[in-house]
C-alpha positions in Angstrom: -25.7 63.6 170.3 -26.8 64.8 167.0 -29.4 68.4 167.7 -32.5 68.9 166.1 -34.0 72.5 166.7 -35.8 73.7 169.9 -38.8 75.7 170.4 -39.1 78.2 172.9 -40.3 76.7 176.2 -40.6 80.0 178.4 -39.3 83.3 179.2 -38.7 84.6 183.0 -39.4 88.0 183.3 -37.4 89.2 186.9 -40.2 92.0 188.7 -39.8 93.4 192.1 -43.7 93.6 192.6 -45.5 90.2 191.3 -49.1 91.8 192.4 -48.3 94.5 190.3 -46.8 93.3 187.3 -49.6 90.4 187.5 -52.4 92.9 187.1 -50.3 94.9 184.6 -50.6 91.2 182.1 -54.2 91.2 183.3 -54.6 94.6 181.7 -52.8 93.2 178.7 -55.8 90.3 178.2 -53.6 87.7 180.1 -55.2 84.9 182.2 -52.2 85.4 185.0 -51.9 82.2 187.4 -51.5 82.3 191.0 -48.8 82.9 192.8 -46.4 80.0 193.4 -43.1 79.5 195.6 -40.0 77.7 195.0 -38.1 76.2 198.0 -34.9 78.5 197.0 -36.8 81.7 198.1 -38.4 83.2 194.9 -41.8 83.1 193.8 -43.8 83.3 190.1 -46.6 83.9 188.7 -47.5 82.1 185.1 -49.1 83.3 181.8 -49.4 79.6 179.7 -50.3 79.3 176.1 -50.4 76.1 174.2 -46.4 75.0 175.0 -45.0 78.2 176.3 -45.5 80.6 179.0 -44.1 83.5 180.8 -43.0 82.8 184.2 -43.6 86.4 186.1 -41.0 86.2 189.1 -39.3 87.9 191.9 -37.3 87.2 195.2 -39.9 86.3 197.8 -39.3 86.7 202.1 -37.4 83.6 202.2 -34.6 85.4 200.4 -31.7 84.5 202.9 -32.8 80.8 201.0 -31.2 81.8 198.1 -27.8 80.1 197.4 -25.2 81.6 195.5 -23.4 80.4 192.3 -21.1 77.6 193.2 -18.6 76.1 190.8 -20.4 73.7 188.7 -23.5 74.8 190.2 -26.0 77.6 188.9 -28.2 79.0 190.8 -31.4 80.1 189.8 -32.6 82.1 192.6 -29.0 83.8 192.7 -29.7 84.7 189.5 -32.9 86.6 189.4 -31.8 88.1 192.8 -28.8 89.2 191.4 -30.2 90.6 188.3 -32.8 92.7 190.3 -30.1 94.3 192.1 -29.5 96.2 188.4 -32.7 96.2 186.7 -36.4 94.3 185.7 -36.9 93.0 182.8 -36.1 89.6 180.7 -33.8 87.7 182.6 -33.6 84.5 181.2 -34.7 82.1 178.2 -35.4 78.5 178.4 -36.0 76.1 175.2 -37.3 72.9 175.8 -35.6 69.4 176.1 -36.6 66.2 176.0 -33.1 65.1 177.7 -32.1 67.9 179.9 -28.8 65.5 181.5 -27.5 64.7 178.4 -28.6 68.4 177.4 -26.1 69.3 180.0 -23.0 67.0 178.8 -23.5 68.5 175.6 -23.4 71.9 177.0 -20.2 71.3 178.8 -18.3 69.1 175.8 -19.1 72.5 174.0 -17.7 75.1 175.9 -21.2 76.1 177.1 -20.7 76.0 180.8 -20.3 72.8 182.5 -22.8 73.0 185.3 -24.9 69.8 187.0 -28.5 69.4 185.9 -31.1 71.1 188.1 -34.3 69.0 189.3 -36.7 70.1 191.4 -40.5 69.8 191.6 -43.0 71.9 193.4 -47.1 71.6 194.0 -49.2 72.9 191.2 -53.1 74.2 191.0 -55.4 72.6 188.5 -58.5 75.1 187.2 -61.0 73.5 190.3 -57.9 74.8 192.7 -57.3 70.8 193.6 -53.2 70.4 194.2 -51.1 68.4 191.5 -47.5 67.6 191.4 -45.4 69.3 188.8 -41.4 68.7 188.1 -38.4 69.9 186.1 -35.2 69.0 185.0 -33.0 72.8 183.9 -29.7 72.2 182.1 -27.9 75.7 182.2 -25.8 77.2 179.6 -23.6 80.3 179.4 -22.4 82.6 177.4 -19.4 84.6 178.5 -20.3 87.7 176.4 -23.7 87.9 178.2 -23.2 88.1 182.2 -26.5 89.3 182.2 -28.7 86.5 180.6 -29.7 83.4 181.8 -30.5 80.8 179.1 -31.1 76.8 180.2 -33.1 74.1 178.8 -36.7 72.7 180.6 -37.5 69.1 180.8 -41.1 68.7 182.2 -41.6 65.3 183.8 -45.4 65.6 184.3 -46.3 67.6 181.3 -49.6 66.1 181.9 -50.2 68.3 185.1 -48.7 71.6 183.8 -50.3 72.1 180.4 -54.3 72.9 180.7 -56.2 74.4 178.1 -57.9 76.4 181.0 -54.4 78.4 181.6 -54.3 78.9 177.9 -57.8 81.2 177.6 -56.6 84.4 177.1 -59.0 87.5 177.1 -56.8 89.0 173.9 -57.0 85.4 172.6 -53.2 84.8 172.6 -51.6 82.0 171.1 -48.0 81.7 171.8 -44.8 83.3 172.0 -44.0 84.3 168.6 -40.2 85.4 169.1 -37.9 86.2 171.5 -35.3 89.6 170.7 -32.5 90.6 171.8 -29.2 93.3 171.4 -25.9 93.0 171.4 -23.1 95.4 170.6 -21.8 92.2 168.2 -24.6 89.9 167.4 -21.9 87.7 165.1 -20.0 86.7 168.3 -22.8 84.8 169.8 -23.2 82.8 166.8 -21.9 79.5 168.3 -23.7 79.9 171.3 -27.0 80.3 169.8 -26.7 77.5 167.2 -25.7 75.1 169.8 -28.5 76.5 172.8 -31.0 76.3 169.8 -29.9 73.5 168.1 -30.5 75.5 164.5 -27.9 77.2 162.3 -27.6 81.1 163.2 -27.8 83.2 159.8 -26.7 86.7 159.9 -27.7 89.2 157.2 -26.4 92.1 155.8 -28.1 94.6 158.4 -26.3 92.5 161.5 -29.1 90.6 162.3 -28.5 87.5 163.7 -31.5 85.2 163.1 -32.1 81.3 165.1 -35.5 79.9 163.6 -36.2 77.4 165.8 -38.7 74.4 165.8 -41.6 76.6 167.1 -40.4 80.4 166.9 -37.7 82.4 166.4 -35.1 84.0 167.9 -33.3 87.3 166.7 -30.0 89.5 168.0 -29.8 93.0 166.9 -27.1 95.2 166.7 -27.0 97.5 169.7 -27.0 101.2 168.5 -26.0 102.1 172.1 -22.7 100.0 171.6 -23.1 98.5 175.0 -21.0 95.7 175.9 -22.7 92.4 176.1 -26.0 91.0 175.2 -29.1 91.9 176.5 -32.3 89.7 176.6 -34.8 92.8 175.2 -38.1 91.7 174.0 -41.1 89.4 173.5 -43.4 89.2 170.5 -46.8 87.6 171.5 -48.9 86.1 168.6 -52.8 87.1 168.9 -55.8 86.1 166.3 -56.5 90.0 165.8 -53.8 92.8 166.9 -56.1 95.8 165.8 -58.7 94.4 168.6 -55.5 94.2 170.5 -54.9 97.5 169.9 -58.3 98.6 171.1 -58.0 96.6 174.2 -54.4 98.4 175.1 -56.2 102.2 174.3 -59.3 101.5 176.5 -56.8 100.3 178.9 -54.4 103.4 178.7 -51.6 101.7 177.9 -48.5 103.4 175.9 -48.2 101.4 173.0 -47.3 101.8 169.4 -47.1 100.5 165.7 -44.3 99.6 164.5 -42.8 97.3 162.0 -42.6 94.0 164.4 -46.7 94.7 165.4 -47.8 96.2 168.2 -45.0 97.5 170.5 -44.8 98.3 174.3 -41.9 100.0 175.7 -39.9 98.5 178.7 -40.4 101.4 180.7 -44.1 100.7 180.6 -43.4 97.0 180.8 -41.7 96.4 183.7 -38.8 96.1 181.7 -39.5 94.2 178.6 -40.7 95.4 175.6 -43.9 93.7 174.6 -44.8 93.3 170.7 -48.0 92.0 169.5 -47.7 90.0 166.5 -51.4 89.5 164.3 -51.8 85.8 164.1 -52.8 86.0 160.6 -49.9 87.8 159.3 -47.9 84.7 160.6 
């Protein structure tokens, strides 16, 4: 199966209140979706732009749902469960696929975790609040050095019924996810994992930086001045027609930020977790 590069589908962003960290994007100039549940026992909450999103998420009351890991078998909700027993924050990165089943063969002829191809589909609002039918094939991947991030693959089957322009209006105009960062106390030793999962050859430069420019956006590792072990999912650059308006937007709103090399920056501890950079659309 020869690989061409991915963009970057969506990131899931693990909160323990979804009210809360819904009007927190709200303050942000996010359009926020409404709350949706997944037969497992978690429950989201989207922010769409033109072929990404965030997907808000946390463990909802049908908890004792969740399954655990089983060989061959990841589990989703285990995850995010899991990683809110530690911490908020990014948990997980999806790219898209077109073929999430093969995606998964190749996964596991590559040493990328041989799990079984995840389908499930759920009920869906359009913009008039009339029910539509969305589904999803996930093809998981893993990377020993990072216990603590999920990456997979997303496969819409009804892309018709999930994308909507209507989603996509955002008050601070955003566009799409720009980038997605990350840490790691060795950025070089994820460098097969990353040029596999993306399907783009990882460069590294002289700073450590470990760069994945993928079909839409990009994806970088820094070094990790804390030396921590692992890698660590870290950050989210959003791309917006005008960051000083941005900027504007965040002070009225009385929200920490500040500006810094990558644009507009948020801090995790303001962010439930993630750091949030704003990115000026026409610096891209």
């Amino acid at each position: 199966m020869s690989q061409t590069p991915r963009r970057i589908d969506h990131v899931v962003v693990a909160v323990h209140d979804l009210d809360a960290a819904g009007a927190f994007y709200q303050r942000l100039g996010f359009q926020v979706g409404a709350r949706n549940r997944h037969p497992w026992g978690t429950e989201n909450r989207l922010i769409q732009f033109g072929n990404s999103f965030i997907e808000l998420i946390t463990v909802g009351p049908d908890a004792e749902a969740i399954a655990d890991h089983a060989p061959g078998r990841f589990s989703f909700g285990g995850f995010v469960r899991d990683y809110l027993r530690e911490r908020e924050g990014l948990a997980m990165l999806a790219l898209d696929s077109d073929d999430a089943v093969a995606d998964a063969a190749l996964f596991s002829e590559k040493g990328l975790g041989s799990f079984e191809p995840f389908f499930f589909e759920r009920k869906g609002r359009r913009p008039d609040g009339s029910e539509t039918q969305v589904a999803f094939t996930l093809a998981f991947a893993s990377d020993a050095q990072a216990p603590m991030a999920g990456f997979f693959v997303c496969q819409q089957h009804f892309p018709e019924n999930f994308w909507n322009p209507t989603f996509q209006q955002h008050d601070n105009g955003a566009i799409a996810i720009a980038s997605v960062g990350m840490t790691a106390a060795s950025p070089a030793m994820h460098q097969f994992f990353f040029s596999t999962f993306g399907g783009s050859a990882a460069r590294q430069d002289a700073r450590g930086l470990l760069s994945i420019d993928l079909r839409e956006g990009a994806l970088t590792i820094r070094p990790d001045p804390s030396g921590r072990a692992g890698l660590q999912l870290h950050s989210v650059t959003i791309r917006v027609p005008d960051a000083k308006a941005q900027a504007e937007r965040l002070a009225r709103s009385g929200i920490h930020f500040a500006a810094t090399r990558a644009g507009l920056g948020i801090p995790p501890e303001t962010a439930f977790g993630l750091a949030i950079f704003f990115e000026d659309g026409n610096a891209a």
